[in-house]
N, C-alpha and C positions, 0 to 999 in steps of 0.2 A: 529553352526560352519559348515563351507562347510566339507563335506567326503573327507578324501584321495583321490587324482586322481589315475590312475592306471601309474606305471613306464613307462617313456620314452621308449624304441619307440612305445609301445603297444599302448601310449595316446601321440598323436603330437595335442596339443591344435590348431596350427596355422591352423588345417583340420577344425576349423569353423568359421575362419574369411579370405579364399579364394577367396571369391566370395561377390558380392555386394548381389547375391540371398541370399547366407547362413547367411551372418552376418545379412539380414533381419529377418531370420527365429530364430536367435534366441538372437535377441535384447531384452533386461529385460525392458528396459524403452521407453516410447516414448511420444515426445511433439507433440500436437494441438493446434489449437487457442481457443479451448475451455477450454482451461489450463489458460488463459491471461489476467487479468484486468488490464486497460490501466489508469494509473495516467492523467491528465488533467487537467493543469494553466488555468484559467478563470481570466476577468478583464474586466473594466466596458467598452462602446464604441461600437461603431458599425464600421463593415470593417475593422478589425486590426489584425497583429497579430503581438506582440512584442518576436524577437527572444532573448533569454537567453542566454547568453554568455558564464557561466559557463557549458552549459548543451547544448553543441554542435548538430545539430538538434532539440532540442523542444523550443519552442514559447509558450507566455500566448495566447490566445484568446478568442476574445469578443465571447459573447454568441453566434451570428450568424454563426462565423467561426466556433466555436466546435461545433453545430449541422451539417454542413460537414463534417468533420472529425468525429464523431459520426454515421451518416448513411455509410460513409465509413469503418469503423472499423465493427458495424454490419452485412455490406455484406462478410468483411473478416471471419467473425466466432468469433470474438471475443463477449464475453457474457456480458461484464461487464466496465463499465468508473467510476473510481472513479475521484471527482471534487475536486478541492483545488484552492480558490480563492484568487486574489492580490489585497488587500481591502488597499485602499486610505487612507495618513496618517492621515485626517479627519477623518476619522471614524475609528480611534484607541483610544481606551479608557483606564480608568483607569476599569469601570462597564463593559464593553466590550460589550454592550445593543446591539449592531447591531449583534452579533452571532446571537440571536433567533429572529429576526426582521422578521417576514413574507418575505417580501419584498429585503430582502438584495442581496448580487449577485451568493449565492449557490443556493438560494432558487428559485429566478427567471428562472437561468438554469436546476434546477429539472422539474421545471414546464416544461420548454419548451424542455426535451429532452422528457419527458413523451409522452408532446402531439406531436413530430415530428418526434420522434425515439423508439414508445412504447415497440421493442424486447430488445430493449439492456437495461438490469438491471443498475440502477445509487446507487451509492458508495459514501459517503459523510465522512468526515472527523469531527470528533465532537472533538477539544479540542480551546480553548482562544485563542493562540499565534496570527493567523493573525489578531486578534481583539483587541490585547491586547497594550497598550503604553508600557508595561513594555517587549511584546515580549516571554512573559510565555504562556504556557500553563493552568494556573491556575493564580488564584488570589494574586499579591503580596502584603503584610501587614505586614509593618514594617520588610522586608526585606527578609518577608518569605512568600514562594507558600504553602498558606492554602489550606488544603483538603475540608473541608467538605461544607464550601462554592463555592468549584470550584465546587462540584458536581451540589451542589443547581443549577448551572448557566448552567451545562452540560443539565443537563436534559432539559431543557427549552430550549438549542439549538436543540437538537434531535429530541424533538417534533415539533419542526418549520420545520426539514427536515421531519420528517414521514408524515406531515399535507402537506407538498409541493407533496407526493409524494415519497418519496425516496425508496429504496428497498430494501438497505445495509446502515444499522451506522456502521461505524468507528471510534467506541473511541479513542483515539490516546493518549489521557491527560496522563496515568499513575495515576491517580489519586485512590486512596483505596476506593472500594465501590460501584465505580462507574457503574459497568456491572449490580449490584443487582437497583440502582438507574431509572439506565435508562428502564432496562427492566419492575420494576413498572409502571413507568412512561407510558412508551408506553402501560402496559396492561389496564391501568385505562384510557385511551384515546383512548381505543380503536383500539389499531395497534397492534392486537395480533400475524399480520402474516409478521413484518417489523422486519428484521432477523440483528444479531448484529454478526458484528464480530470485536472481538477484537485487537486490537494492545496488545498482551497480552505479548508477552516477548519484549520490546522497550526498545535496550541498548542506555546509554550514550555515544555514538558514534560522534567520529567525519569523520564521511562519507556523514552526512546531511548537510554541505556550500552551493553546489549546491541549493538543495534545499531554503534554506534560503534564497538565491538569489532571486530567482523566485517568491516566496511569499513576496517578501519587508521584512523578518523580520530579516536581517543578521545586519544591523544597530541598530533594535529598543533593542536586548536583553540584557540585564542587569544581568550579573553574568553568571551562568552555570544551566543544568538541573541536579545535579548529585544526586538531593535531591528526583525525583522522575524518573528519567530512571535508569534503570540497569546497575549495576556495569559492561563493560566486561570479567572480570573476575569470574566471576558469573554464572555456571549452574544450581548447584540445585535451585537455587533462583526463575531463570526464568522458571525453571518446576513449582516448585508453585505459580507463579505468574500463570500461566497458567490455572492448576488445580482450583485457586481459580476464573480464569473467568468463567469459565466452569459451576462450582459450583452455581455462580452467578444467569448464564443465557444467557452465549455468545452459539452464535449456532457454531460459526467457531473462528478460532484463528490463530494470526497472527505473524509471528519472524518477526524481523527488527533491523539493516539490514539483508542481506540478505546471498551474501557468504561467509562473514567473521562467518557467524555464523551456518554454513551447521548442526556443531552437535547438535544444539539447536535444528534446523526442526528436525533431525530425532530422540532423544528423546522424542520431543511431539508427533510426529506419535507414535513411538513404543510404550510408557509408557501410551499413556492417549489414543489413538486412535480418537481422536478427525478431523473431516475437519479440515487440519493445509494449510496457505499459506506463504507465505514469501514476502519482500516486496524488492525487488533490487532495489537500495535507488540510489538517486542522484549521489552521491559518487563514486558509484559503475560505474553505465549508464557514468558518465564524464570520467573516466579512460578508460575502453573500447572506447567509440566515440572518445575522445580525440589523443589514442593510433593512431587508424582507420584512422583519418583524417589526420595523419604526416606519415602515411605509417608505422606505427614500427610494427601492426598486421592485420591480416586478417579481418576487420568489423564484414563480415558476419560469417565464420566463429566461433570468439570468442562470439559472441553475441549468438549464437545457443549452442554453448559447455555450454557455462556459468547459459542456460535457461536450458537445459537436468542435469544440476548439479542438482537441483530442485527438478524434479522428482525423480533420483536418490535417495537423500534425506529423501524421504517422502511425499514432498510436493506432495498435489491435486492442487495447482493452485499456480500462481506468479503475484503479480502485478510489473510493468515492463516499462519503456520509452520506450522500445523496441517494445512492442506489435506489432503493426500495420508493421511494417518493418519486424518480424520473422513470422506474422499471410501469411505475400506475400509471403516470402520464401518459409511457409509452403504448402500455395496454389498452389505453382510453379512458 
């Protein structure tokens, strides 16, 4: 608990937020670009970029255009581009065989950010849904998203990103098990140094439509996830869902969303001390941009308030649509 202050007029608090000098000197928190993983829609093509309607400024793009926008994020300071691809209603399954497919279109843009953009760390997304016909995250069977076969399929996807290349998995599934799975996986093949970080508290939110948009799967899904994301209503839960990633084998861990859920991040800093990041979900980025773009609020502004919420928090790091637009700010 903060000390007593010393009574009024002895103590005029407004004596350190005077001055633009003072209140630098003694700011508790501060954002970088080195705080930023930049989310990134891929889709198959060359020359393209398909803008997203729900999610005002971002576009899917073909591999070629996100390796410009990847050496441009790079030179901004930004460390990290996680990939989430728009996979063609062909190649949605009920087997979902194209998630670990060597060749598919995360795998191809590991390769090729590796080889075009080797500073910037690449972040992949490990759960069914954009593979999936049913629009799950996991395997549906008779009506139900089975565990322990979605893992069997997870693992297999992960390796196909470690073997591309990748730097960060991002479990997303929710699946039981899964962080002990994969991290076997990766050691007995070899990838002892391919770091996981969890989607380890993932509520049943509805803040992810945008999202869904953008990956093609706001049509395909069938029922609800409420069987394996988190109740909102639910903190101790997502603490040990946390803890048991941790437990598992996750090097870092991940709340989502993001400001609806500010006490979750700072529980997991406080209670387990774990690298904790947060994910400012589609949701979130469409409200803001959306606001911005009809004049109701300041763009830049609320977009910077909303990233220093973060750090505030707990959070080490945010993954963000905003990146590259606060990493400029940040630069000047």
């Amino acid at each position: 608990m903060p000390s007593p202050t010393t009574p009024y007029p002895a103590s005029r608090t407004r004596r350190l937020r005077q001055t633009p000098a003072i209140r630098a000197l003694v700011r508790e928190n501060t954002l970088s670009s080195s705080d930023l993983i930049w989310p990134v829609f891929i889709q198959e093509g060359k020359d393209t970029s398909t803008p997203i309607a729900s999610m005002p400024g971002v576009a899917r793009m073909t591999i070629d255009h996100m390796l410009i926008a990847a050496r441009e994020a790079a030179e901004l300071g930004i460390p990290a581009i996680c990939l989430f691809p728009y996979i063609e209603q062909g190649l949605k399954t009920e087997d979902c065989a194209d998630a670990w497919n060597p060749d598919n279109l995360s795998n191809r843009a590991i390769r090729a950010l590796k080889a075009e953009v080797p500073e910037i760390a690449v972040m992949t997304d490990v759960a069914l849904d954009p593979y999936n016909i049913n629009g799950h995250d996991g395997y549906v069977m008779d009506g139900e998203i089975v565990n322990d076969a979605t893992v069997e399929a997870l693992v297999k996807m992960a390796l196909a990103q470690a073997d591309a290349g990748a730097d960060i998995i991002g479990p997303s599934d929710m699946m039981d098990g899964r962080i002990a799975a994969i991290r076997n996986g990766l050691e007995a093949a070899g990838h002892q140094n391919t770091t996981i970080m969890s989607y380890a508290a993932k509520f049943a939110s509805a803040f992810y439509g945008p999202f869904r948009d953008a990956v093609g799967a706001s049509g395909a899904l069938v029922g609800d996830k409420n069987t394996y994301q988190i109740n909102p209503a639910n903190s101790d839960e997502a603490l040990r869902n946390v803890a048991q990633d941790l437990a598992e084998g996750a090097d870092m861990v991940m709340v989502k969303p993001g400001m609806p859920y500010l006490d979750i991040c700072a529980r997991v800093k406080t209670e387990l001390g774990a690298p904790t990041f947060a994910y400012q979900v589609s949701g979130e980025y469409a409200m803001i941009a959306g606001a911005a773009a009809n004049g109701w609020v300041d763009g830049d502004k609320v977009m910077m308030e909303s990233l220093i919420a973060f750090k505030r928090a707990g959070c080490d790091g945010v993954l963000t649509y905003f990146a590259p637009a606060a990493a400029r700010l940040l630069a000047g």
